[in-house]
N, CA, C and O of each residue as an XYZ file, in Angstrom:
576
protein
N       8.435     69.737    -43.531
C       8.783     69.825    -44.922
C       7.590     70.287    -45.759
O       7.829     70.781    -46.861
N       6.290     70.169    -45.324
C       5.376     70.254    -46.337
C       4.911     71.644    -46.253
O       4.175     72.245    -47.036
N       5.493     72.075    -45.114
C       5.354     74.050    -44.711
C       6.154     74.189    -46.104
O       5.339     74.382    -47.006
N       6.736     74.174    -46.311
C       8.440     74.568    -47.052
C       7.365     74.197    -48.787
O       7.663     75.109    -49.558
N       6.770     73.630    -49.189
C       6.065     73.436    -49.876
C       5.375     74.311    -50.340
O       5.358     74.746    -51.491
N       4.606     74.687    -49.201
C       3.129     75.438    -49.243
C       3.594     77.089    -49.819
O       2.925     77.624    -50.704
N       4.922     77.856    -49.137
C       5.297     78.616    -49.497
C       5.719     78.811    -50.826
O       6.161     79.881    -51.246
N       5.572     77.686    -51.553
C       6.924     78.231    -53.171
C       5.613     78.333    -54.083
O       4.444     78.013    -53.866
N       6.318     78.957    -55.289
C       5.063     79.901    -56.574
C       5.064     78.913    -57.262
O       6.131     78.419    -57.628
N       3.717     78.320    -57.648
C       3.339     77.352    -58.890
C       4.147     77.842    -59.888
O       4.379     79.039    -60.058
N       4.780     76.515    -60.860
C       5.658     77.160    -61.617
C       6.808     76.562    -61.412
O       7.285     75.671    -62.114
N       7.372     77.136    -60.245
C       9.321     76.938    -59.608
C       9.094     75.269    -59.172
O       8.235     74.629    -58.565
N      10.690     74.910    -60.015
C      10.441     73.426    -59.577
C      11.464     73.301    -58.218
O      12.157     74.170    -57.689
N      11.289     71.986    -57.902
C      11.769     71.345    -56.415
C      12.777     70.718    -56.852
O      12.527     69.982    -57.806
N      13.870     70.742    -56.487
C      14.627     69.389    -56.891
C      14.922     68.220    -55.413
O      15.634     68.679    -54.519
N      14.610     67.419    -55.313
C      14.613     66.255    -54.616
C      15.485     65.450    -55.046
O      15.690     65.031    -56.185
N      16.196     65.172    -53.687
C      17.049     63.826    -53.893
C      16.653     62.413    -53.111
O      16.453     62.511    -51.900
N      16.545     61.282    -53.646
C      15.802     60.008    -53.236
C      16.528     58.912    -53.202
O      17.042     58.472    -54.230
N      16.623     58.513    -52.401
C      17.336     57.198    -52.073
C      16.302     55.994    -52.226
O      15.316     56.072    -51.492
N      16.383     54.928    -53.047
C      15.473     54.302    -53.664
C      16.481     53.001    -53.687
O      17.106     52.672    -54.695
N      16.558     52.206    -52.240
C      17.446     51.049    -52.107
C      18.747     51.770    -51.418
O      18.739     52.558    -50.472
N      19.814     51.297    -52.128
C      20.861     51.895    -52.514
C      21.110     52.879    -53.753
O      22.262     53.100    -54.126
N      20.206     53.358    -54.266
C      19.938     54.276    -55.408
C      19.738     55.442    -55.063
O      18.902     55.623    -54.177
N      20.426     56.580    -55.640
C      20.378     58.014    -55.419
C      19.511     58.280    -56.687
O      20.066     58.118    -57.774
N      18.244     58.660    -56.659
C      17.784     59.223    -57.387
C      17.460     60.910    -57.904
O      16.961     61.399    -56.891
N      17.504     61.968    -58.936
C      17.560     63.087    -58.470
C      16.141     63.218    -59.443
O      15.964     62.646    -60.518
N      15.581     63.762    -59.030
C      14.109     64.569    -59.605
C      13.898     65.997    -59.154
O      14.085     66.695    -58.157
N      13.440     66.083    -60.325
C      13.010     68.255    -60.858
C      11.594     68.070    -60.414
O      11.316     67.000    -60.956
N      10.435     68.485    -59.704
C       9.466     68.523    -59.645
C       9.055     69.553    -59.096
O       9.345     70.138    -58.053
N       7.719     69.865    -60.623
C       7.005     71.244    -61.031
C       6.119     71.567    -59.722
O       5.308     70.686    -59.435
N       6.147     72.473    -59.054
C       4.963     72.857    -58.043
C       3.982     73.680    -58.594
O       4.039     74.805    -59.091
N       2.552     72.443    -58.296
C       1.009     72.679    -59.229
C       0.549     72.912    -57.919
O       0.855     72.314    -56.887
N      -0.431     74.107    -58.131
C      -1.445     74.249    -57.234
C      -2.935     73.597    -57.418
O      -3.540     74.016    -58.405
N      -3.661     72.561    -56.552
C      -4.475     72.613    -57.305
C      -5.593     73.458    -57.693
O      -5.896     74.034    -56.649
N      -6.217     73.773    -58.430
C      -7.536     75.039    -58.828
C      -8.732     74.130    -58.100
O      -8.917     72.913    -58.097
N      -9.425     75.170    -57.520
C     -10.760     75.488    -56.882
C     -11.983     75.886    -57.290
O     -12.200     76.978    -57.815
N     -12.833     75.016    -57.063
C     -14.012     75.295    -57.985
C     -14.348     76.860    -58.250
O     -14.412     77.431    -59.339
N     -14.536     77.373    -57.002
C     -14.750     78.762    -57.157
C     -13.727     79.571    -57.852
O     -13.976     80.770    -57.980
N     -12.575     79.093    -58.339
C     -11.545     79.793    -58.781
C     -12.387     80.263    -60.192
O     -12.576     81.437    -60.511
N     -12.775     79.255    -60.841
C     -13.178     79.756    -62.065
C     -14.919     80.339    -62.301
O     -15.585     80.594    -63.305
N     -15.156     80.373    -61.026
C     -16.769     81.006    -60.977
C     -16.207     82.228    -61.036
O     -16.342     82.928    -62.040
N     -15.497     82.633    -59.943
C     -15.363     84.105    -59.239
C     -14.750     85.153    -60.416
O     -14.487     86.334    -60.186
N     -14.582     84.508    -61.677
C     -14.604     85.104    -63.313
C     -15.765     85.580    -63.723
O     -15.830     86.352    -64.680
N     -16.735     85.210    -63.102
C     -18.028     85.200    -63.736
C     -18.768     86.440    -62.894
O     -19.591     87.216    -63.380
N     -18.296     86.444    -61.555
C     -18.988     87.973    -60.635
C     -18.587     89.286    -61.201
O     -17.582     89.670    -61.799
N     -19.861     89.938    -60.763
C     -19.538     91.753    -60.916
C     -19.871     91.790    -58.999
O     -20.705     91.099    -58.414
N     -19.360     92.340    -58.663
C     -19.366     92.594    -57.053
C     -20.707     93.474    -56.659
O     -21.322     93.501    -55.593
N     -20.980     94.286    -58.068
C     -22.017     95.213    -58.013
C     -23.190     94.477    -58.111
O     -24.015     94.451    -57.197
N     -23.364     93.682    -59.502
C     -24.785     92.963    -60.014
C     -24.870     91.889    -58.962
O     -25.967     91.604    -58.482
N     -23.671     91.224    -58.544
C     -23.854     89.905    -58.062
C     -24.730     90.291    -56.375
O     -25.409     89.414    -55.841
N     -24.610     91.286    -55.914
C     -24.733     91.438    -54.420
C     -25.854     91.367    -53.966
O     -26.719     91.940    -54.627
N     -26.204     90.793    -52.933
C     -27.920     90.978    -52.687
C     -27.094     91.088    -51.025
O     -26.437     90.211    -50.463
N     -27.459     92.655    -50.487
C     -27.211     93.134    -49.240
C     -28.024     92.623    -48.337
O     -27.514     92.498    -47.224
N     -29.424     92.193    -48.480
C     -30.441     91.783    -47.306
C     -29.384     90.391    -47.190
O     -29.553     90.353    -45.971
N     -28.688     89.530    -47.372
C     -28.551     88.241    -46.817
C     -26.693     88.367    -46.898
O     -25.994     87.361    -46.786
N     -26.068     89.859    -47.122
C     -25.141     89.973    -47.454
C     -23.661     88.841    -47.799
O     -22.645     88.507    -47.188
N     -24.394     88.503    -49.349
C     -23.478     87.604    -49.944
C     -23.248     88.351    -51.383
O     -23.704     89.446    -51.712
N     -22.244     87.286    -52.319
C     -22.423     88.279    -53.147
C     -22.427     86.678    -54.049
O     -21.595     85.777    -54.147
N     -23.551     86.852    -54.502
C     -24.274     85.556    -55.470
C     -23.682     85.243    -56.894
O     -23.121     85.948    -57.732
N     -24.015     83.952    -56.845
C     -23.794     83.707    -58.877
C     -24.956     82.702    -58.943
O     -25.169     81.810    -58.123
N     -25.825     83.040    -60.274
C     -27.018     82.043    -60.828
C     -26.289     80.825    -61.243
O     -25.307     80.557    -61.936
N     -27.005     80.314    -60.668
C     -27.112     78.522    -61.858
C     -27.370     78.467    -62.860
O     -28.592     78.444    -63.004
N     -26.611     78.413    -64.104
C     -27.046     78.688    -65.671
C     -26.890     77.055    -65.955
O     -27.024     76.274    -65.013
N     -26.581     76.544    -67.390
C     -26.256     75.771    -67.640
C     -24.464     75.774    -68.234
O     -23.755     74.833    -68.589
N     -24.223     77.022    -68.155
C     -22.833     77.263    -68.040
C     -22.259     76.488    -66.829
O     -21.688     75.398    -66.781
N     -22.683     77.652    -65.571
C     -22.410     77.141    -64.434
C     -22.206     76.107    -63.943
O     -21.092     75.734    -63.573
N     -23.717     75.165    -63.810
C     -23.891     73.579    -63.666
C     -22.579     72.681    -63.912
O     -22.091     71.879    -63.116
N     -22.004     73.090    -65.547
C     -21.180     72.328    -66.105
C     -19.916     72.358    -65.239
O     -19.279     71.323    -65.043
N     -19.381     74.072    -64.485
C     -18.730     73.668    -64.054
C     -18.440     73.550    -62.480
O     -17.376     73.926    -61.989
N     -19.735     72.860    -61.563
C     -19.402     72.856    -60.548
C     -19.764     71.419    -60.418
O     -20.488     70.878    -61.254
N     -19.357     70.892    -59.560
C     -19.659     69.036    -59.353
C     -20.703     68.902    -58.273
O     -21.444     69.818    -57.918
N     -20.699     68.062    -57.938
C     -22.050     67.893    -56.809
C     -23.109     68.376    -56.585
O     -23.682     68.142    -55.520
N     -23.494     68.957    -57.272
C     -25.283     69.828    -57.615
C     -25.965     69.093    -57.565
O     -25.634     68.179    -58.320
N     -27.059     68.857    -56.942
C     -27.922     68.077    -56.802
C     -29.214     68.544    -57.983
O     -30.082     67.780    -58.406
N     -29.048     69.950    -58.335
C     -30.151     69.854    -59.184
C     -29.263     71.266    -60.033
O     -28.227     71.696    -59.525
N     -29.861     71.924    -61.442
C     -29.339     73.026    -61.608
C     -29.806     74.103    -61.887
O     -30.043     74.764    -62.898
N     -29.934     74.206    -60.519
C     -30.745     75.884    -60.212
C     -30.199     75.894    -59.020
O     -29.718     74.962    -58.376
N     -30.360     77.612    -58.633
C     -30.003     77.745    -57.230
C     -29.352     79.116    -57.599
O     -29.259     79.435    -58.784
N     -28.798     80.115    -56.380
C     -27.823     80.640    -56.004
C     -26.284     80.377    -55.602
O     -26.155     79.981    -54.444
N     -25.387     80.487    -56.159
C     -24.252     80.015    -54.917
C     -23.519     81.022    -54.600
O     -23.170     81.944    -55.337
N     -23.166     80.784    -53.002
C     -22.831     81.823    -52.441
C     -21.444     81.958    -52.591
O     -20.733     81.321    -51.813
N     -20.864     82.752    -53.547
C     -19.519     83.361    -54.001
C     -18.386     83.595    -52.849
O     -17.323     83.052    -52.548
N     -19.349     84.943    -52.245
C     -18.442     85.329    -51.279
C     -19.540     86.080    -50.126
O     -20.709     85.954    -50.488
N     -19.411     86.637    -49.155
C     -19.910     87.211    -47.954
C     -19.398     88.689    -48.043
O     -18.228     88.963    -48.309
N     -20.191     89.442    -47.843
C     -20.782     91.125    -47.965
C     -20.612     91.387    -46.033
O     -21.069     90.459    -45.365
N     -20.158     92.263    -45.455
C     -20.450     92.777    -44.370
C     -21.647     93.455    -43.947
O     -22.012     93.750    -42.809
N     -22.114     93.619    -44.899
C     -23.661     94.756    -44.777
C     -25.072     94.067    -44.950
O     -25.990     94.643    -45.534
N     -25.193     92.813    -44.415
C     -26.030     92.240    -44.628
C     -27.324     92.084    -43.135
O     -27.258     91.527    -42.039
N     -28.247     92.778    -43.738
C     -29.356     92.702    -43.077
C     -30.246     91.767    -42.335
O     -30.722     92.020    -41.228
N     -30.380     91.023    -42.793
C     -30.344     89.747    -42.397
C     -29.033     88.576    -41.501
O     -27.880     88.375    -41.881
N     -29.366     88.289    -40.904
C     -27.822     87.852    -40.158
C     -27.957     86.473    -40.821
O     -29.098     86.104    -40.544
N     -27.297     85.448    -41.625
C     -27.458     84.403    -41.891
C     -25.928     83.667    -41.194
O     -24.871     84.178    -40.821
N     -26.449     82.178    -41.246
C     -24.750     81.281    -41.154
C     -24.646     80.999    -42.517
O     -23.830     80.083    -42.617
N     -25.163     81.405    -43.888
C     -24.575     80.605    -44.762
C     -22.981     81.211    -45.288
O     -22.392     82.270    -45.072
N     -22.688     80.165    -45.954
C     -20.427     80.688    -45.792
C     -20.415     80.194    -47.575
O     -21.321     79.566    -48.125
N     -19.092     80.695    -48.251
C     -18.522     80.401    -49.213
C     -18.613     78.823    -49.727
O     -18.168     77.768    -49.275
N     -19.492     79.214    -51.019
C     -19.913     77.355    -51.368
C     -21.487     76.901    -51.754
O     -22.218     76.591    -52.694
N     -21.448     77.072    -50.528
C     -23.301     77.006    -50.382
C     -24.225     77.331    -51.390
O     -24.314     78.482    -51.817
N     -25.182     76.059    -51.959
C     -25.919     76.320    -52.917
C     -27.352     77.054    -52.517
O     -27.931     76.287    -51.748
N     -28.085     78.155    -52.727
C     -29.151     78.475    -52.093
C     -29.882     78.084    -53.073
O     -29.682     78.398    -54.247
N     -31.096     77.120    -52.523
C     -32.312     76.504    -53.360
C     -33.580     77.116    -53.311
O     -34.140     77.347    -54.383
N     -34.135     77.422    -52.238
C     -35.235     77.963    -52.039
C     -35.062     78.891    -50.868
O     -33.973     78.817    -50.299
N     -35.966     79.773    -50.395
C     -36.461     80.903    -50.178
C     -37.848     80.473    -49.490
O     -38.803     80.294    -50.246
N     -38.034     80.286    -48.029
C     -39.768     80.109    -48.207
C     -40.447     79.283    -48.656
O     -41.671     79.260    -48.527
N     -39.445     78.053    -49.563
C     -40.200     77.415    -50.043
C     -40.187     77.353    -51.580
O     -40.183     76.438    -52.403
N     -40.180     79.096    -51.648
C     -39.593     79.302    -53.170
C     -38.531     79.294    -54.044
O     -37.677     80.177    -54.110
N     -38.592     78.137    -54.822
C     -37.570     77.874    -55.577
C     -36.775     79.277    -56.129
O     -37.373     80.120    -56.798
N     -35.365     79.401    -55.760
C     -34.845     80.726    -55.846
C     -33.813     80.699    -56.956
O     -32.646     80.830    -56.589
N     -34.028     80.564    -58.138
C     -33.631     80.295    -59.513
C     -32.407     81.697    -60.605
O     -31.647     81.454    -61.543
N     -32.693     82.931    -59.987
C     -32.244     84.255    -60.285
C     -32.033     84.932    -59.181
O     -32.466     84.533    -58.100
N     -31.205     86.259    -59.344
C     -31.135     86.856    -58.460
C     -31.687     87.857    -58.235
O     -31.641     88.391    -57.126
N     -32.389     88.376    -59.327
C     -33.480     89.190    -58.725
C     -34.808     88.334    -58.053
O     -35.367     88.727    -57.029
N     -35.293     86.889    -58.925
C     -35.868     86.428    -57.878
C     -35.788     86.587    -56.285
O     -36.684     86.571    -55.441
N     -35.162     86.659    -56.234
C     -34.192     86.043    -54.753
C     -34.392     87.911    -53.693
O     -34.775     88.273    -52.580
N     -33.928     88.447    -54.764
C     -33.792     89.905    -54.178
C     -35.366     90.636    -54.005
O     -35.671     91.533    -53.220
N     -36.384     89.827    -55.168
C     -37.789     90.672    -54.689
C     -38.444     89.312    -53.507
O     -39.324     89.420    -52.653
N     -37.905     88.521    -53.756
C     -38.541     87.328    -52.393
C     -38.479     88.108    -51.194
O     -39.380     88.217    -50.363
N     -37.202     88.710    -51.162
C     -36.682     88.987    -49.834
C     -36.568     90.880    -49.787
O     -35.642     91.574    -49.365
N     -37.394     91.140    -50.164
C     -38.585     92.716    -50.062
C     -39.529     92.529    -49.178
O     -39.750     93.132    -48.128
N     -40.333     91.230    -49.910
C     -41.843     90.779    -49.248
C     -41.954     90.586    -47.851
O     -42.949     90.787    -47.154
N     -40.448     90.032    -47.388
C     -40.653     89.524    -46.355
C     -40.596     90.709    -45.166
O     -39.809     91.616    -44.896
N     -41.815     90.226    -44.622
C     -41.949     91.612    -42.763
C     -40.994     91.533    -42.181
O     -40.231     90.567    -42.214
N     -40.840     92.633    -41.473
C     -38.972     93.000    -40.962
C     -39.499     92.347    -39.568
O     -40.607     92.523    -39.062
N     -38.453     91.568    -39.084
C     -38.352     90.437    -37.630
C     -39.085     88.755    -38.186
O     -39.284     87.770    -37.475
N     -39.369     88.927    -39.749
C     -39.647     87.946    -40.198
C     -39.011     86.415    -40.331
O     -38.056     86.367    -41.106
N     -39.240     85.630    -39.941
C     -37.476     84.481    -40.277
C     -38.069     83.897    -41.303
O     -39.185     83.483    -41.617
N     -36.973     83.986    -41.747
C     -36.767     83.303    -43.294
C     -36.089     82.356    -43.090
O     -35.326     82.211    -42.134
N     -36.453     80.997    -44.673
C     -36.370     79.811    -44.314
C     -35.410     79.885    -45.619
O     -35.672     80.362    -46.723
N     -34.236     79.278    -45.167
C     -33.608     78.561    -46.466
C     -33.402     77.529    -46.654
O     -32.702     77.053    -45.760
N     -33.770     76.547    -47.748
C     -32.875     75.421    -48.031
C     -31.698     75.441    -48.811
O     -31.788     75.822    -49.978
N     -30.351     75.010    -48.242
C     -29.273     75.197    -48.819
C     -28.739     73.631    -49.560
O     -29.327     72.550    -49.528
N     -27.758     73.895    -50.045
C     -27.043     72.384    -50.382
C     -25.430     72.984    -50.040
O     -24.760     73.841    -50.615
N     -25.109     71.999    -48.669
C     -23.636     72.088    -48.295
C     -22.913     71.236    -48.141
O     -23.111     70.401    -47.258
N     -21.868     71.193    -48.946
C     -20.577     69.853    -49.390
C     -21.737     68.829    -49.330
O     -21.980     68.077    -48.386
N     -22.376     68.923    -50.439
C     -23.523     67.806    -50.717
C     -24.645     67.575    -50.061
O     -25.514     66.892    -50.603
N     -24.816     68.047    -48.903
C     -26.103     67.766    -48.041
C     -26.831     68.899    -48.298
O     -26.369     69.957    -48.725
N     -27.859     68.689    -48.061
C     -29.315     69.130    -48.043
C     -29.512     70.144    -46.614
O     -28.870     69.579    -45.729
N     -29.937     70.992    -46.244
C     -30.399     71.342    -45.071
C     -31.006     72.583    -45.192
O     -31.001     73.181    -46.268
N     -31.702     73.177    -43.860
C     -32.325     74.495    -43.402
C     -31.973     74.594    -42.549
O     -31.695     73.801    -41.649
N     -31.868     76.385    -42.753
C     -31.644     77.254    -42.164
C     -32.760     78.354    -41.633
O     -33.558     79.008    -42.305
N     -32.580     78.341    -40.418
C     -33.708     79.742    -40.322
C     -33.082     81.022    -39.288
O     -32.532     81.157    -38.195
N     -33.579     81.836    -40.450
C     -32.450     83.031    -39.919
C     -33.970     84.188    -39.802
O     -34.962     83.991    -40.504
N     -33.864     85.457    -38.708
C     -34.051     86.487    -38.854
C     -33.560     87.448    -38.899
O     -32.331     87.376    -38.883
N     -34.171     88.862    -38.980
C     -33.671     89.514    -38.771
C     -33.075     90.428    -37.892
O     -32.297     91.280    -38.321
């Protein structure tokens, strides 16, 4: 039954019938999708400005816009990773979500920050990230 759910357009209601004792009950109920954090970031990307190809993602800054609307930030700065680019030079595991904090060490606050960090670095170089994923803390070390 909950397949049969998943298919119908937010909007169109359900009508259900409920037996409640000996009680036939009938209810109209609205099908809400719920919204996704990224639903209302991914307003905020240009596919062009947002992209940084060496780690092929396609980024959004931590403003104080932002901050407000994502939950679990541990601090508010960072990168978050929007979406994933195919052309990325760098082979990373980071996926859709992921807050990027530092760089090396370096607090990675903008995206051109982020994009001249990762110039500097010598090609077969591994680069260190600290990320924040579904709340945890961790590193990553990726080359190229």
């Amino acid at each position: 039954m909950s397949f049969i759910f998943l298919t119908l357009e937010e909007g169109r209601a359900v009508h259900l019938s409920v037996l409640r004792g000996k009680t036939q009950v009938e209810l109209d109920i609205p099908v809400v999708w719920p919204k996704h954090q990224m639903d209302d970031l991914s307003a905020l990307l240009d596919p062009e400005k947002n992209l940084v190809p060496e780690l092929g993602i396609v980024g959004l800054e931590i403003d104080n816009r932002v901050a407000l609307m994502m939950s679990g930030l541990r601090d508010p700065f960072g990168i978050i990773v929007a979406a994933r680019s195919a052309q990325a030079t760098i082979e990373t595991s980071l996926v859709t979500g992921d807050v990027l904090r530092t760089l090396n060490g370096q607090p990675m606050t903008t995206l051109d920050r982020l994009r001249t960090a990762l110039k500097v670095v010598p090609a077969g170089a591994p680069v260190i990230l600290q990320i924040q994923r579904a709340g945890q803390l961790m590193f990553l070390s990726e080359s190229e």
